[in-house]
N, C-alpha and C positions, 0 to 999 in steps of 0.2 A: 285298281289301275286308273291313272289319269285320263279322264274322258278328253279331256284337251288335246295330250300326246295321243291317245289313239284316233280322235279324226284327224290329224295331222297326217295317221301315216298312210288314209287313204290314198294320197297321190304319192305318196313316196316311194320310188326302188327300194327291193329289198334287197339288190346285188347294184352295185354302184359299179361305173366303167372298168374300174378297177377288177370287178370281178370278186367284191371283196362285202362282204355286208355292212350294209349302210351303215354309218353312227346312231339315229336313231331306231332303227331296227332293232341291231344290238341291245340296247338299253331295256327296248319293249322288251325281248326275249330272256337280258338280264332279270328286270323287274320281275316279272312273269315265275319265273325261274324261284329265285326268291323267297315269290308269293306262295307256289305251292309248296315250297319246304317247310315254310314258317307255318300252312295251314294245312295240314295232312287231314283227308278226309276220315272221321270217324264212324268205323260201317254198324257199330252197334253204342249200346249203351255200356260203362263198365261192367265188367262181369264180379263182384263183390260175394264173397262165398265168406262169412264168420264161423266161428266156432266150430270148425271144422275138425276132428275127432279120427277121421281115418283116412289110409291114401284115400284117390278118387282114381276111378280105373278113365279107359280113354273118352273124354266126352267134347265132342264137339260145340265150337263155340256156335253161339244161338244168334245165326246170323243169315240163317238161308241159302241162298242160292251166290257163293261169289264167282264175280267175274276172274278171269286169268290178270295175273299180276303181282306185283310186288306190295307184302305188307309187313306192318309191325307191329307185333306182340310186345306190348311192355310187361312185367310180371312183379308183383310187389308181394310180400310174404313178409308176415311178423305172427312169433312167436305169442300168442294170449295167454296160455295157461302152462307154464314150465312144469316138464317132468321132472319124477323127482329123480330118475340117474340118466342114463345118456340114453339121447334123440335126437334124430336128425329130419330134413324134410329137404326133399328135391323137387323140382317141376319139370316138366316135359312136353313139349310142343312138337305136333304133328302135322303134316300137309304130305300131297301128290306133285313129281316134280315131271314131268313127261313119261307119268305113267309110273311112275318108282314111287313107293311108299318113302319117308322121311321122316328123322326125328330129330330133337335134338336135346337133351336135357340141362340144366341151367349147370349141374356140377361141370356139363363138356367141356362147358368156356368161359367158368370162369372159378380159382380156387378157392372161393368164399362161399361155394356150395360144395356139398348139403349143406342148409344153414346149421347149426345146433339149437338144441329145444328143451337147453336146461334153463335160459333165464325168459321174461317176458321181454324182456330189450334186445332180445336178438330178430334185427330181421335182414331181409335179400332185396336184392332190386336185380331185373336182367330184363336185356331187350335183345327179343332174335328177330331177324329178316327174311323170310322165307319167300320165293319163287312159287307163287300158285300157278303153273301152264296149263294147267288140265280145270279150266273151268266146273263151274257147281260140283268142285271136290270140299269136305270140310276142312277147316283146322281144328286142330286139335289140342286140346290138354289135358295131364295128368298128374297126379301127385304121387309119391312115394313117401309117407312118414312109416317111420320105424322109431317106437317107444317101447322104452324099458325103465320100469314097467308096463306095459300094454296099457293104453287106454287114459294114460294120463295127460299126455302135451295134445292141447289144441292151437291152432294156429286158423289167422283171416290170410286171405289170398283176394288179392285184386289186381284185375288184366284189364285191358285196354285191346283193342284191334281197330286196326288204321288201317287205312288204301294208300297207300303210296305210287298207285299206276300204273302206265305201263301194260305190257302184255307180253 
């Protein structure tokens, strides 16, 4: 933010006779606004999981204690080691919404999941938004791979978790 513009706005109304918010106000809260979308706070480090071999049941992302608010799981999935007949892999993200358990799985919302997990070039990308209101609840996530044969397609999985704010 412009140090300039902001001592500026020390003497300035932020409701003009008008009744109306000032022009530079505006701009500050424009700007501002902006700022925080372009820079979403990241509450951990990525979660980067390789060679991964079987579903993973519900495991909380490794982030402690979060505040109530709004955040964003991004989810990236690629197929490493293709089976040799048909397989599939799904993701699943979990939170507390006023007390309600929540989930949501990447097949939910979007038809490009379950990815398939016969070539290595197949991967997913998905981003959910979840309502955390019930503070130091976890989120969560899970995998679902189903191969056939058993034991063949491995896949990397890489998330992301933002704070997006709010309460």
């Amino acid at each position: 933010m412009d140090s300039q513009l902001t001592s500026q706005l020390l003497n300035e109304p932020v409701v003009g006779p008008n009744r109306i918010l000032s022009p530079r106000w505006y701009i500050y809260f424009r700007d501002n606004q902006d700022q925080v979308n372009a820079n979403p706070t990241q509450v951990i480090p990525p979660v980067v999981l390789e060679a991964q071999d079987t579903s993973i049941g519900t495991t909380a992302f490794p982030a402690g204690s979060l505040n109530a608010g709004l955040y964003r799981i991004t989810v990236y999935a690629r197929i490493t080691t293709a089976a040799g007949a048909s397989s599939d892999l799904d993701v699943t993200i979990g939170w507390t919404d006023g007390g309600v358990s929540c989930s949501k799985s990447a097949s939910d919302v979007s038809p490009d999941w379950p990815i398939n997990g016969n070539t290595t070039a197949t991967t997913g990308s998905q981003t959910f938004m979840v309502n955390l209101s019930d503070g130091a609840t976890p989120i969560t996530y899970s995998t679902t791979r189903n191969s056939n044969p058993g034991g063949e397609m491995e896949y990397l999985l890489k998330m992301t978790l933002e704070s997006l704010g709010g309460a």
